[in-house]
KOLMIDREN-47258 format. One record per residue: residue in three letters; x, y, z of N, C-alpha, C in turn; residue number from 1. Coordinates in pm, 1 decimal. Layout:
N
['ALA',[X,Y,Z],[X,Y,Z],[X,Y,Z],NUM]
...
This chain:
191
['UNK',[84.8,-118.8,0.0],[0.0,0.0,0.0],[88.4,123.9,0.0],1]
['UNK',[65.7,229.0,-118.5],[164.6,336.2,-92.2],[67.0,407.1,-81.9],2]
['UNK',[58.1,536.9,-42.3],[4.8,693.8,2.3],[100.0,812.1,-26.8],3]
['UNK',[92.9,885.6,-158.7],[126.5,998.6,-174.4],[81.0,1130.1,-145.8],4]
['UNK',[175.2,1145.1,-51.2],[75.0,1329.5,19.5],[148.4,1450.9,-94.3],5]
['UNK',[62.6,1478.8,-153.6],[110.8,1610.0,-230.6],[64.6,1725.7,-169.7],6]
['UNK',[166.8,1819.2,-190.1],[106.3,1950.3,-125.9],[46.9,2053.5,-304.5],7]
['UNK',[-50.7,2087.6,-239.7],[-106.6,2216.0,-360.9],[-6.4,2258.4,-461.2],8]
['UNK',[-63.0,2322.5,-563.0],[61.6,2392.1,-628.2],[52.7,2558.0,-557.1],9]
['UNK',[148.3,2648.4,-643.4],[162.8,2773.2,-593.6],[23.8,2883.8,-579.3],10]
['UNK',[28.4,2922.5,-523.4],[-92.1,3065.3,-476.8],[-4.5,3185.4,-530.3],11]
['UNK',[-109.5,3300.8,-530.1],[-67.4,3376.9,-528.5],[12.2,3437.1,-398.8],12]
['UNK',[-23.4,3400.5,-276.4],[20.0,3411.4,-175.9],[118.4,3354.3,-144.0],13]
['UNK',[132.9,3244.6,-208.0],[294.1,3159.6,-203.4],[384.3,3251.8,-243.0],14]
['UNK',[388.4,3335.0,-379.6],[439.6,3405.8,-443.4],[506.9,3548.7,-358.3],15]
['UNK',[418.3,3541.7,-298.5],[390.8,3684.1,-249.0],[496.5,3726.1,-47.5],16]
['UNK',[525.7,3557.8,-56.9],[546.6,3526.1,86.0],[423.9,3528.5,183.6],17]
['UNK',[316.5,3549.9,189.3],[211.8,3560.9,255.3],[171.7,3430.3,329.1],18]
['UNK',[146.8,3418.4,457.2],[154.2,3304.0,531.2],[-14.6,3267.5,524.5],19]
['UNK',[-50.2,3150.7,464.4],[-178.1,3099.8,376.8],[-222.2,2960.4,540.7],20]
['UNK',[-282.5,2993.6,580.9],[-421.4,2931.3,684.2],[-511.1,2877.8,635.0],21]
['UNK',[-622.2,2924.3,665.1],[-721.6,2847.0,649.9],[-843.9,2952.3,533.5],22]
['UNK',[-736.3,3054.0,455.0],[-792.0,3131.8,320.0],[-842.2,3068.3,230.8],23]
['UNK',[-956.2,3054.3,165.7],[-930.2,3002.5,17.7],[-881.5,3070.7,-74.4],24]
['UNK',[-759.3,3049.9,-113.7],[-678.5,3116.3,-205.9],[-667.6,2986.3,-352.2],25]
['UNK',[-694.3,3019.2,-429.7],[-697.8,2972.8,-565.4],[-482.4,2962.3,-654.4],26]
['UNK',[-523.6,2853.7,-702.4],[-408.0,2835.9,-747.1],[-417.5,2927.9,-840.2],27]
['UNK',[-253.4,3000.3,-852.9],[-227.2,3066.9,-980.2],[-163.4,3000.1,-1079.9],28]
['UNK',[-167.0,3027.9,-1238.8],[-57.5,2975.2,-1348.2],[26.9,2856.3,-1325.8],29]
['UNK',[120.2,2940.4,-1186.5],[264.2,2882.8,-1228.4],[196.0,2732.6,-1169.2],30]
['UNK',[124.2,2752.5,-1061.2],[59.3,2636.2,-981.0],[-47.6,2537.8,-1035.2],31]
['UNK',[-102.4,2577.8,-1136.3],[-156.9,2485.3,-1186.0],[-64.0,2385.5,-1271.8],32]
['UNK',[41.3,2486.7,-1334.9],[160.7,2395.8,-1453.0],[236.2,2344.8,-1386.8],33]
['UNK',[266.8,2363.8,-1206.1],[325.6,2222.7,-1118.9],[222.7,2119.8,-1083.3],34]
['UNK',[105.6,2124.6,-1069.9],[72.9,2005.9,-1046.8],[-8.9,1975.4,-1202.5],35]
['UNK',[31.2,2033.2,-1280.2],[18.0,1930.3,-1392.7],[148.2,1829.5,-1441.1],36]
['UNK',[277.9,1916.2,-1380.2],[368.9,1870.1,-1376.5],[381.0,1711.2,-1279.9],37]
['UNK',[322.9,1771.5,-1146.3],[332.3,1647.4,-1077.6],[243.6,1483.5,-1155.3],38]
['UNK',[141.1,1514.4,-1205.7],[31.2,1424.0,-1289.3],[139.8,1393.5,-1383.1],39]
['UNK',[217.0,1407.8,-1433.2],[324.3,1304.9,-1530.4],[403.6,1190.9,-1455.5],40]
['UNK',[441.9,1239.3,-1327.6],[490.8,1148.1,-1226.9],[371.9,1059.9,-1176.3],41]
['UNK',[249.4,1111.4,-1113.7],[175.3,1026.9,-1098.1],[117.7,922.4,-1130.5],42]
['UNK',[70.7,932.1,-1275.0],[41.1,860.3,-1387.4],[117.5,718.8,-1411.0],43]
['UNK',[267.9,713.4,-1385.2],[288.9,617.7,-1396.1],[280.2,535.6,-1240.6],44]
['UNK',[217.6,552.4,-1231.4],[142.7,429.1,-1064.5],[-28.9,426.8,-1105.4],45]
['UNK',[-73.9,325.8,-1004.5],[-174.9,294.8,-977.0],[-198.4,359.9,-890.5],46]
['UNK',[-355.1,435.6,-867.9],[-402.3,467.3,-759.2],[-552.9,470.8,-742.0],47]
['UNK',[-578.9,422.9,-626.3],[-764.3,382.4,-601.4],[-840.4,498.6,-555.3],48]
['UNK',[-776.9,601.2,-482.0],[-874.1,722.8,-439.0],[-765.9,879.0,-430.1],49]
['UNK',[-810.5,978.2,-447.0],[-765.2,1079.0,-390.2],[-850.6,1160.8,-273.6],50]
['UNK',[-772.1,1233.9,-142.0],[-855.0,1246.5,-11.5],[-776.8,1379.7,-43.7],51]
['UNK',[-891.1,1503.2,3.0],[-841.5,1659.0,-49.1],[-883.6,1703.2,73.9],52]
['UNK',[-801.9,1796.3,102.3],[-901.2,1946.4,167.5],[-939.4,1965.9,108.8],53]
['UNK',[-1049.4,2032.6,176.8],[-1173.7,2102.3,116.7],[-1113.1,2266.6,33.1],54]
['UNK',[-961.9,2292.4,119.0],[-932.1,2451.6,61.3],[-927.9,2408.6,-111.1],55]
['UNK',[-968.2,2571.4,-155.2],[-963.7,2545.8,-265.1],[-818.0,2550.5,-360.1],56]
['UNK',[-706.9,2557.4,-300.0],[-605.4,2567.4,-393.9],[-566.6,2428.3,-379.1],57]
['UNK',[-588.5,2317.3,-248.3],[-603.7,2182.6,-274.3],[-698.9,2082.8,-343.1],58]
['UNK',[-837.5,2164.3,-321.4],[-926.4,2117.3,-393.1],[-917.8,2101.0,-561.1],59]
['UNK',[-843.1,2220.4,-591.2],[-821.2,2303.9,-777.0],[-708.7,2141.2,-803.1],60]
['UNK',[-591.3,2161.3,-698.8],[-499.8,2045.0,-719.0],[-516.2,1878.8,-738.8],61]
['UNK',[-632.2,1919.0,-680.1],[-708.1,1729.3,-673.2],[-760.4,1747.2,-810.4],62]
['UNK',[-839.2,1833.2,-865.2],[-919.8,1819.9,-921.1],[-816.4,1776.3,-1064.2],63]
['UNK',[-741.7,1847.1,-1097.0],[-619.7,1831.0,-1219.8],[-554.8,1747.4,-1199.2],64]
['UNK',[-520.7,1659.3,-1057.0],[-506.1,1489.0,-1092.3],[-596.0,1419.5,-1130.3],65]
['UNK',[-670.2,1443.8,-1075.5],[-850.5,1362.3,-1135.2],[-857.1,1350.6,-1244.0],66]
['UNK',[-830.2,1425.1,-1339.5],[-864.8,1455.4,-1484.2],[-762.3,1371.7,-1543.1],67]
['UNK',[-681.5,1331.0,-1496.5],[-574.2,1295.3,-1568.1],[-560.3,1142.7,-1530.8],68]
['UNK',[-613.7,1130.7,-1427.2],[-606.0,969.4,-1346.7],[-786.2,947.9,-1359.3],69]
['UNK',[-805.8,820.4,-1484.4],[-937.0,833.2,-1511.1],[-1033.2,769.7,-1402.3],70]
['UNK',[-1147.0,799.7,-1364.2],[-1234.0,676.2,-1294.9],[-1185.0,671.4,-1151.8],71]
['UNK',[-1149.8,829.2,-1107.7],[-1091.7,792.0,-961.0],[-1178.0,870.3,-859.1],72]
['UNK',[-1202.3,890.6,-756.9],[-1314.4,924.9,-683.3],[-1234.3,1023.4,-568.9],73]
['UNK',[-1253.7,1174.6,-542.7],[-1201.6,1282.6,-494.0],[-1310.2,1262.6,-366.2],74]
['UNK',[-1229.1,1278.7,-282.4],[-1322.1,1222.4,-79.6],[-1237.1,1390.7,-31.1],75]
['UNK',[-1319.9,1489.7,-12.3],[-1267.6,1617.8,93.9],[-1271.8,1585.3,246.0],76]
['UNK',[-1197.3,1617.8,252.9],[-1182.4,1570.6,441.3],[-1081.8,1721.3,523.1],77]
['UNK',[-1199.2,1736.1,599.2],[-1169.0,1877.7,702.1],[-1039.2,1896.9,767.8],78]
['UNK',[-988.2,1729.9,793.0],[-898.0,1678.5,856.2],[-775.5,1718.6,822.1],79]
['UNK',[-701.6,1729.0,674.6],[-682.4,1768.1,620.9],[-623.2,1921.9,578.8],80]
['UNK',[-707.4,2008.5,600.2],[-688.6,2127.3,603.1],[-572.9,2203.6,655.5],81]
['UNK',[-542.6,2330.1,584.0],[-398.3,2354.9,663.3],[-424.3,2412.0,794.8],82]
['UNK',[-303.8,2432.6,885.9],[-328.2,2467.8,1049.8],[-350.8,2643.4,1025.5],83]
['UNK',[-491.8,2578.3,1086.2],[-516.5,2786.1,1148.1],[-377.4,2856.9,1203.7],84]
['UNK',[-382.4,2966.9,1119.7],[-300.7,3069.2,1166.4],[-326.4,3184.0,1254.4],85]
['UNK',[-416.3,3189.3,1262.1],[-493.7,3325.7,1354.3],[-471.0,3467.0,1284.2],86]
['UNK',[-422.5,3518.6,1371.4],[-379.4,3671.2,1342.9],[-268.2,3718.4,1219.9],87]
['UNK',[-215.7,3572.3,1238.3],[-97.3,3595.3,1118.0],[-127.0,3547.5,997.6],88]
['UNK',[-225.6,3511.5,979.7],[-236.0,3441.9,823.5],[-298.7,3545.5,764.6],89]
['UNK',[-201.7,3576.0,621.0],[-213.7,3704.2,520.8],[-98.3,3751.0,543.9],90]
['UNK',[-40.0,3783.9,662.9],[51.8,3862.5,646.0],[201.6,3792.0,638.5],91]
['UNK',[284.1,3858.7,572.3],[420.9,3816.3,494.2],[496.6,3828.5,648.4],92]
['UNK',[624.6,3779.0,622.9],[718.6,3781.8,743.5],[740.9,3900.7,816.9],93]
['UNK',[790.6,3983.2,698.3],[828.7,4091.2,788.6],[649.2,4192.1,887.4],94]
['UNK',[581.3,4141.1,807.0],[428.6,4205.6,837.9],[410.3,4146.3,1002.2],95]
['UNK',[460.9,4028.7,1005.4],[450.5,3915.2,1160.0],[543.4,3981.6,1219.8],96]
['UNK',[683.6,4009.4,1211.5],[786.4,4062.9,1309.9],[734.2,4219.9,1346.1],97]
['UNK',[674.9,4236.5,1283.8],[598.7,4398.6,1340.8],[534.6,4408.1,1384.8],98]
['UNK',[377.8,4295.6,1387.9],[277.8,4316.8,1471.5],[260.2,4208.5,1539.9],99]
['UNK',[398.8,4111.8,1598.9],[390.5,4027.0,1691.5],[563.5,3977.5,1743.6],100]
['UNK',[605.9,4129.6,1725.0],[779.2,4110.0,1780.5],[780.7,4054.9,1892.1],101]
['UNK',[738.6,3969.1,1943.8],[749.2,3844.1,2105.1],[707.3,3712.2,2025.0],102]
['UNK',[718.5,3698.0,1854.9],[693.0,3588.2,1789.7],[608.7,3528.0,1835.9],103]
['UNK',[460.0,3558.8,1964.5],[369.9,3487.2,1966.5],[233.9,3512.1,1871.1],104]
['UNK',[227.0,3421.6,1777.7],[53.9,3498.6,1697.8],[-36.3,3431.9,1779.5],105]
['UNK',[-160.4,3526.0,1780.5],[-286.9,3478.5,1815.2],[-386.9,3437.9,1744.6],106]
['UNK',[-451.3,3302.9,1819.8],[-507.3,3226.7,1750.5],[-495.7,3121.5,1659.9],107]
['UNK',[-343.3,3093.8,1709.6],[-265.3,2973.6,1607.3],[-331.0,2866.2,1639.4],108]
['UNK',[-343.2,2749.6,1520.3],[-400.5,2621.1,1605.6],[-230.9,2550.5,1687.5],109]
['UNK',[-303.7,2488.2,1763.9],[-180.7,2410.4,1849.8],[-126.5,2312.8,1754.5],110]
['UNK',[10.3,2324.1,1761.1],[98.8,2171.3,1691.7],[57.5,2060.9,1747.2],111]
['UNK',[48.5,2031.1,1883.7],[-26.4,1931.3,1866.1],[-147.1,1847.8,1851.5],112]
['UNK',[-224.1,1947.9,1804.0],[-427.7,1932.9,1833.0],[-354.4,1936.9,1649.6],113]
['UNK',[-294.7,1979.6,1554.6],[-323.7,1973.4,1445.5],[-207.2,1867.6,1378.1],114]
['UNK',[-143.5,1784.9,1450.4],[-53.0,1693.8,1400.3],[-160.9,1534.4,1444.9],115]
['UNK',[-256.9,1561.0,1562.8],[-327.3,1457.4,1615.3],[-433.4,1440.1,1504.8],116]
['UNK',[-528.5,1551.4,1458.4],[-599.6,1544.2,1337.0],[-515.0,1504.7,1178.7],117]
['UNK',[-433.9,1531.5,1171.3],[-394.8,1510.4,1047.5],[-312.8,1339.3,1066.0],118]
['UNK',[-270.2,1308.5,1177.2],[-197.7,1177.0,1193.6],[-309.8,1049.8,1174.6],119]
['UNK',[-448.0,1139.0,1254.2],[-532.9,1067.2,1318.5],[-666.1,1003.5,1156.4],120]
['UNK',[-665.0,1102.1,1067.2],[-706.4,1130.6,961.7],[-638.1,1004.8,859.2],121]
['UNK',[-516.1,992.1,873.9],[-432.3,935.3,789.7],[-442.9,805.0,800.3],122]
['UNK',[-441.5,732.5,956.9],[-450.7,621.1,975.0],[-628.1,630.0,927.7],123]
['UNK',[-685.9,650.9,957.2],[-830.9,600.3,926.9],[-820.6,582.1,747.3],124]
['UNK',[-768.2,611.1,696.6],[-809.4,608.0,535.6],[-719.2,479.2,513.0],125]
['UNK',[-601.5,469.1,609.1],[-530.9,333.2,549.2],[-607.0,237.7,610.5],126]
['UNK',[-683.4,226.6,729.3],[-760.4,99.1,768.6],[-867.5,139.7,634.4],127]
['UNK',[-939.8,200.1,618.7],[-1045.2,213.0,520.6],[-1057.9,167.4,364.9],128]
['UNK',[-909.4,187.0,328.3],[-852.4,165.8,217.6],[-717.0,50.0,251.3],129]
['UNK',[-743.1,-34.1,290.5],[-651.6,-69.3,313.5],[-606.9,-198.4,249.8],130]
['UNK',[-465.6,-172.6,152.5],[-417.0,-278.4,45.4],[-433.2,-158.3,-65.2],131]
['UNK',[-498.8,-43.2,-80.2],[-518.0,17.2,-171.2],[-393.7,187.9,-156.7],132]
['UNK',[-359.9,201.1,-320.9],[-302.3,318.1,-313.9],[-360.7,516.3,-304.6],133]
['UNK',[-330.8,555.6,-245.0],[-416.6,657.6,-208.9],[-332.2,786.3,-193.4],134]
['UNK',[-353.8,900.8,-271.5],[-325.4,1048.9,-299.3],[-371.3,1124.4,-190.8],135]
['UNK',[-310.5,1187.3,-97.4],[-389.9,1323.8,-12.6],[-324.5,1410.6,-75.6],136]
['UNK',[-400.8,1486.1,-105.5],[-380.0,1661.7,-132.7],[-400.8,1727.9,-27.7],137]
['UNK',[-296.6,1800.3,46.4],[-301.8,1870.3,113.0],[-183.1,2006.3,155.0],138]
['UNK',[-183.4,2043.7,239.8],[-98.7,2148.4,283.2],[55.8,2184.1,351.5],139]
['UNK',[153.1,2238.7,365.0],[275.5,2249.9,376.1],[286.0,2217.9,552.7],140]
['UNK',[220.4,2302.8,630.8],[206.9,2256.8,769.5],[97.6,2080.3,800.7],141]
['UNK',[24.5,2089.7,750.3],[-54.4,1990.5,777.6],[31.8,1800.2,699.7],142]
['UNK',[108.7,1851.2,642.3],[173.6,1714.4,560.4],[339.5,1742.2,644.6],143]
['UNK',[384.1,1822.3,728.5],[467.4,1847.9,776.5],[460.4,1796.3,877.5],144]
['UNK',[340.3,1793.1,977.4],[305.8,1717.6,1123.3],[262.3,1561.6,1082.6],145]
['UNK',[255.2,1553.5,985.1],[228.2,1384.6,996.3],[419.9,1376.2,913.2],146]
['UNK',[495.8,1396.9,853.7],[637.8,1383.2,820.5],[723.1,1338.3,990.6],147]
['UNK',[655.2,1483.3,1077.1],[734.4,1464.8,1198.2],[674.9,1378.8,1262.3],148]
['UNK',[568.2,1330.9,1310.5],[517.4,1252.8,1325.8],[558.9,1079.4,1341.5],149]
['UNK',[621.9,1033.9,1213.5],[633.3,926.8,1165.3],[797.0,897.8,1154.1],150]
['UNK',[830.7,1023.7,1136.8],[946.9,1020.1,1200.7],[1053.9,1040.2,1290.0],151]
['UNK',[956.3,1088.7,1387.2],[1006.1,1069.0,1574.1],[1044.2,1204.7,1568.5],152]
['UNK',[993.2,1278.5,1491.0],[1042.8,1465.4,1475.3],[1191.8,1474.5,1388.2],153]
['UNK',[1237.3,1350.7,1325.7],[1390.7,1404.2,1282.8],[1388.0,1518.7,1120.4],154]
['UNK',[1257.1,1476.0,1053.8],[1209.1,1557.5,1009.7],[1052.4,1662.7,956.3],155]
['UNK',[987.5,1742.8,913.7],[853.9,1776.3,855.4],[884.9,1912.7,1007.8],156]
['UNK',[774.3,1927.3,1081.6],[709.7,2025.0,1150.3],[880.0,2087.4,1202.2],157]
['UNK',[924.4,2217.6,1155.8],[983.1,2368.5,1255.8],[1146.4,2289.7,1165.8],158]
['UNK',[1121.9,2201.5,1038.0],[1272.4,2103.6,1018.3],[1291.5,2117.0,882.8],159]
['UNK',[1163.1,2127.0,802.8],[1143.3,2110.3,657.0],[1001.4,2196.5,554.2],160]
['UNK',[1060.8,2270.2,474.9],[1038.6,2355.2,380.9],[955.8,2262.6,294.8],161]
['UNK',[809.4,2259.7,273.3],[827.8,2193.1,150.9],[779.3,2264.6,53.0],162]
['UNK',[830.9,2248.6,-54.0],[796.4,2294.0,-171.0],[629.2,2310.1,-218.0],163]
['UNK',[602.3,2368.4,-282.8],[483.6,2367.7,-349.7],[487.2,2274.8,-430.2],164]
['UNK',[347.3,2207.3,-455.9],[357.5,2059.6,-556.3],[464.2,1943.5,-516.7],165]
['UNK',[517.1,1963.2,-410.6],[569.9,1825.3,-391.1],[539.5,1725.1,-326.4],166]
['UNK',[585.3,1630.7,-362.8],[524.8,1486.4,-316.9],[615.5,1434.6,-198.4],167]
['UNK',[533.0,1341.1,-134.9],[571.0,1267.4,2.0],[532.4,1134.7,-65.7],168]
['UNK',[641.3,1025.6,-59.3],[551.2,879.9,-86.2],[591.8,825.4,49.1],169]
['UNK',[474.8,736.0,124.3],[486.7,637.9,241.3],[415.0,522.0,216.3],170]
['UNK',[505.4,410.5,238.2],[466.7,270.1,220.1],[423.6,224.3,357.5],171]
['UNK',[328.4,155.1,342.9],[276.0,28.3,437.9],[246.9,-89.4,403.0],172]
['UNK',[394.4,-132.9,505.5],[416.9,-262.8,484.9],[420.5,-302.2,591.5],173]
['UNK',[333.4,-435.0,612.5],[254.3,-521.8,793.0],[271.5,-451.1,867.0],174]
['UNK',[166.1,-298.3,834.9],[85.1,-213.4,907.9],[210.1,-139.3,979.8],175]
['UNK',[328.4,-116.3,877.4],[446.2,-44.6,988.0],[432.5,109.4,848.7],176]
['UNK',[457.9,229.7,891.2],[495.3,310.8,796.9],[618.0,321.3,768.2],177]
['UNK',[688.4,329.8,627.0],[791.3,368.7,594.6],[791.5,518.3,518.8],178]
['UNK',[835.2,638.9,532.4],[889.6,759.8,397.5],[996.9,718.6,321.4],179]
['UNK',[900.2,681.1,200.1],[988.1,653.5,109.3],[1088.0,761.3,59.5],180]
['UNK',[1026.4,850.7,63.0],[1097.4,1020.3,-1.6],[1009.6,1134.7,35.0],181]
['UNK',[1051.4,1210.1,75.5],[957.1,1376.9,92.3],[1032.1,1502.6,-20.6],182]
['UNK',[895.1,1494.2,-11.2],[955.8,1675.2,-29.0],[1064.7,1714.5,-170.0],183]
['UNK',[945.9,1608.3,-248.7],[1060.1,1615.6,-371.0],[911.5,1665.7,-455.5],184]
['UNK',[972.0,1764.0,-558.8],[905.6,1814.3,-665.1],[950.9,1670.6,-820.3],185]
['UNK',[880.7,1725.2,-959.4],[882.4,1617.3,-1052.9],[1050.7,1646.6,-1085.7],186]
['UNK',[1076.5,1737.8,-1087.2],[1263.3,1779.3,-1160.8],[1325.8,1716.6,-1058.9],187]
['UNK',[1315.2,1720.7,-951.2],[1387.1,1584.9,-869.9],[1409.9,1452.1,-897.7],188]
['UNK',[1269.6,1416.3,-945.6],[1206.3,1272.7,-942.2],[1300.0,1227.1,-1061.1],189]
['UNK',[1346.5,1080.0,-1115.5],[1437.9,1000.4,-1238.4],[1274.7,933.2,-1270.2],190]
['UNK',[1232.6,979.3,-1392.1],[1152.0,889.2,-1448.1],[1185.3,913.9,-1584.2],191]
Protein backbone atom coordinates (compact mmCIF):
# COMPACT_ATOMS: atom_id res chain seq x y z
CA UNK A 1 0.00 0.00 0.00
CA UNK A 2 1.65 3.36 -0.92
CA UNK A 3 0.05 6.94 0.02
CA UNK A 4 1.26 9.99 -1.74
CA UNK A 5 0.75 13.29 0.20
CA UNK A 6 1.11 16.10 -2.31
CA UNK A 7 1.06 19.50 -1.26
CA UNK A 8 -1.07 22.16 -3.61
CA UNK A 9 0.62 23.92 -6.28
CA UNK A 10 1.63 27.73 -5.94
CA UNK A 11 -0.92 30.65 -4.77
CA UNK A 12 -0.67 33.77 -5.29
CA UNK A 13 0.20 34.11 -1.76
CA UNK A 14 2.94 31.60 -2.03
CA UNK A 15 4.40 34.06 -4.43
CA UNK A 16 3.91 36.84 -2.49
CA UNK A 17 5.47 35.26 0.86
CA UNK A 18 2.12 35.61 2.55
CA UNK A 19 1.54 33.04 5.31
CA UNK A 20 -1.78 31.00 3.77
CA UNK A 21 -4.21 29.31 6.84
CA UNK A 22 -7.22 28.47 6.50
CA UNK A 23 -7.92 31.32 3.20
CA UNK A 24 -9.30 30.03 0.18
CA UNK A 25 -6.78 31.16 -2.06
CA UNK A 26 -6.98 29.73 -5.65
CA UNK A 27 -4.08 28.36 -7.47
CA UNK A 28 -2.27 30.67 -9.80
CA UNK A 29 -0.57 29.75 -13.48
CA UNK A 30 2.64 28.83 -12.28
CA UNK A 31 0.59 26.36 -9.81
CA UNK A 32 -1.57 24.85 -11.86
CA UNK A 33 1.61 23.96 -14.53
CA UNK A 34 3.26 22.23 -11.19
CA UNK A 35 0.73 20.06 -10.47
CA UNK A 36 0.18 19.30 -13.93
CA UNK A 37 3.69 18.70 -13.77
CA UNK A 38 3.32 16.47 -10.78
CA UNK A 39 0.31 14.24 -12.89
CA UNK A 40 3.24 13.05 -15.30
CA UNK A 41 4.91 11.48 -12.27
CA UNK A 42 1.75 10.27 -10.98
CA UNK A 43 0.41 8.60 -13.87
CA UNK A 44 2.89 6.18 -13.96
CA UNK A 45 1.43 4.29 -10.64
CA UNK A 46 -1.75 2.95 -9.77
CA UNK A 47 -4.02 4.67 -7.59
CA UNK A 48 -7.64 3.82 -6.01
CA UNK A 49 -8.74 7.23 -4.39
CA UNK A 50 -7.65 10.79 -3.90
CA UNK A 51 -8.55 12.46 -0.12
CA UNK A 52 -8.41 16.59 -0.49
CA UNK A 53 -9.01 19.46 1.67
CA UNK A 54 -11.74 21.02 1.17
CA UNK A 55 -9.32 24.52 0.61
CA UNK A 56 -9.64 25.46 -2.65
CA UNK A 57 -6.05 25.67 -3.94
CA UNK A 58 -6.04 21.83 -2.74
CA UNK A 59 -9.26 21.17 -3.93
CA UNK A 60 -8.21 23.04 -7.77
CA UNK A 61 -5.00 20.45 -7.19
CA UNK A 62 -7.08 17.29 -6.73
CA UNK A 63 -9.20 18.20 -9.21
CA UNK A 64 -6.20 18.31 -12.20
CA UNK A 65 -5.06 14.89 -10.92
CA UNK A 66 -8.50 13.62 -11.35
CA UNK A 67 -8.65 14.55 -14.84
CA UNK A 68 -5.74 12.95 -15.68
CA UNK A 69 -6.06 9.69 -13.47
CA UNK A 70 -9.37 8.33 -15.11
CA UNK A 71 -12.34 6.76 -12.95
CA UNK A 72 -10.92 7.92 -9.61
CA UNK A 73 -13.14 9.25 -6.83
CA UNK A 74 -12.02 12.83 -4.94
CA UNK A 75 -13.22 12.22 -0.80
CA UNK A 76 -12.68 16.18 0.94
CA UNK A 77 -11.82 15.71 4.41
CA UNK A 78 -11.69 18.78 7.02
CA UNK A 79 -8.98 16.78 8.56
CA UNK A 80 -6.82 17.68 6.21
CA UNK A 81 -6.89 21.27 6.03
CA UNK A 82 -3.98 23.55 6.63
CA UNK A 83 -3.28 24.68 10.50
CA UNK A 84 -5.17 27.86 11.48
CA UNK A 85 -3.01 30.69 11.66
CA UNK A 86 -4.94 33.26 13.54
CA UNK A 87 -3.79 36.71 13.43
CA UNK A 88 -0.97 35.95 11.18
CA UNK A 89 -2.36 34.42 8.24
CA UNK A 90 -2.14 37.04 5.21
CA UNK A 91 0.52 38.63 6.46
CA UNK A 92 4.21 38.16 4.94
CA UNK A 93 7.19 37.82 7.43
CA UNK A 94 8.29 40.91 7.89
CA UNK A 95 4.29 42.06 8.38
CA UNK A 96 4.51 39.15 11.60
CA UNK A 97 7.86 40.63 13.10
CA UNK A 98 5.99 43.99 13.41
CA UNK A 99 2.78 43.17 14.71
CA UNK A 100 3.91 40.27 16.91
CA UNK A 101 7.79 41.10 17.81
CA UNK A 102 7.49 38.44 21.05
CA UNK A 103 6.93 35.88 17.90
CA UNK A 104 3.70 34.87 19.67
CA UNK A 105 0.54 34.99 16.98
CA UNK A 106 -2.87 34.79 18.15
CA UNK A 107 -5.07 32.27 17.50
CA UNK A 108 -2.65 29.74 16.07
CA UNK A 109 -4.01 26.21 16.06
CA UNK A 110 -1.81 24.10 18.50
CA UNK A 111 0.99 21.71 16.92
CA UNK A 112 -0.26 19.31 18.66
CA UNK A 113 -4.28 19.33 18.33
CA UNK A 114 -3.24 19.73 14.46
CA UNK A 115 -0.53 16.94 14.00
CA UNK A 116 -3.27 14.57 16.15
CA UNK A 117 -6.00 15.44 13.37
CA UNK A 118 -3.95 15.10 10.48
CA UNK A 119 -1.98 11.77 11.94
CA UNK A 120 -5.33 10.67 13.19
CA UNK A 121 -7.06 11.31 9.62
CA UNK A 122 -4.32 9.35 7.90
CA UNK A 123 -4.51 6.21 9.75
CA UNK A 124 -8.31 6.00 9.27
CA UNK A 125 -8.09 6.08 5.36
CA UNK A 126 -5.31 3.33 5.49
CA UNK A 127 -7.60 0.99 7.69
CA UNK A 128 -10.45 2.13 5.21
CA UNK A 129 -8.52 1.66 2.18
CA UNK A 130 -6.52 -0.69 3.13
CA UNK A 131 -4.17 -2.78 0.45
CA UNK A 132 -5.18 0.17 -1.71
CA UNK A 133 -3.02 3.18 -3.14
CA UNK A 134 -4.17 6.58 -2.09
CA UNK A 135 -3.25 10.49 -2.99
CA UNK A 136 -3.90 13.24 -0.13
CA UNK A 137 -3.80 16.62 -1.33
CA UNK A 138 -3.02 18.70 1.13
CA UNK A 139 -0.99 21.48 2.83
CA UNK A 140 2.76 22.50 3.76
CA UNK A 141 2.07 22.57 7.70
CA UNK A 142 -0.54 19.90 7.78
CA UNK A 143 1.74 17.14 5.60
CA UNK A 144 4.67 18.48 7.76
CA UNK A 145 3.06 17.18 11.23
CA UNK A 146 2.28 13.85 9.96
CA UNK A 147 6.38 13.83 8.21
CA UNK A 148 7.34 14.65 11.98
CA UNK A 149 5.17 12.53 13.26
CA UNK A 150 6.33 9.27 11.65
CA UNK A 151 9.47 10.20 12.01
CA UNK A 152 10.06 10.69 15.74
CA UNK A 153 10.43 14.65 14.75
CA UNK A 154 13.91 14.04 12.83
CA UNK A 155 12.09 15.57 10.10
CA UNK A 156 8.54 17.76 8.55
CA UNK A 157 7.10 20.25 11.50
CA UNK A 158 9.83 23.69 12.56
CA UNK A 159 12.72 21.04 10.18
CA UNK A 160 11.43 21.10 6.57
CA UNK A 161 10.39 23.55 3.81
CA UNK A 162 8.28 21.93 1.51
CA UNK A 163 7.96 22.94 -1.71
CA UNK A 164 4.84 23.68 -3.50
CA UNK A 165 3.58 20.60 -5.56
CA UNK A 166 5.70 18.25 -3.91
CA UNK A 167 5.25 14.86 -3.17
CA UNK A 168 5.71 12.67 0.02
CA UNK A 169 5.51 8.80 -0.86
CA UNK A 170 4.87 6.38 2.41
CA UNK A 171 4.67 2.70 2.20
CA UNK A 172 2.76 0.28 4.38
CA UNK A 173 4.17 -2.63 4.85
CA UNK A 174 2.54 -5.22 7.93
CA UNK A 175 0.85 -2.13 9.08
CA UNK A 176 4.46 -0.45 9.88
CA UNK A 177 4.95 3.11 7.97
CA UNK A 178 7.91 3.69 5.95
CA UNK A 179 8.90 7.60 3.97
CA UNK A 180 9.88 6.53 1.09
CA UNK A 181 10.97 10.20 -0.02
CA UNK A 182 9.57 13.77 0.92
CA UNK A 183 9.56 16.75 -0.29
CA UNK A 184 10.60 16.16 -3.71
CA UNK A 185 9.06 18.14 -6.65
CA UNK A 186 8.82 16.17 -10.53
CA UNK A 187 12.63 17.79 -11.61
CA UNK A 188 13.87 15.85 -8.70
CA UNK A 189 12.06 12.73 -9.42
CA UNK A 190 14.38 10.00 -12.38
CA UNK A 191 11.52 8.89 -14.48
Amino acid sequence: MQICLVRHGETEWNNLGKLQGREDIPLNMVGINQIKDTVNYLKGFSWDIIITSPLLRAKESAEIIAKEIIDIKIVEDDDFKERDYGKASGMTSEERKLHFPDGKWTGVEPSEQLRNRTVKALLKYINEYKGKNIIIVSHGAAINSILAHFSKDEIGTGKTTLKNACMTLIEVIDNELKIIFYNKTVEEMNF
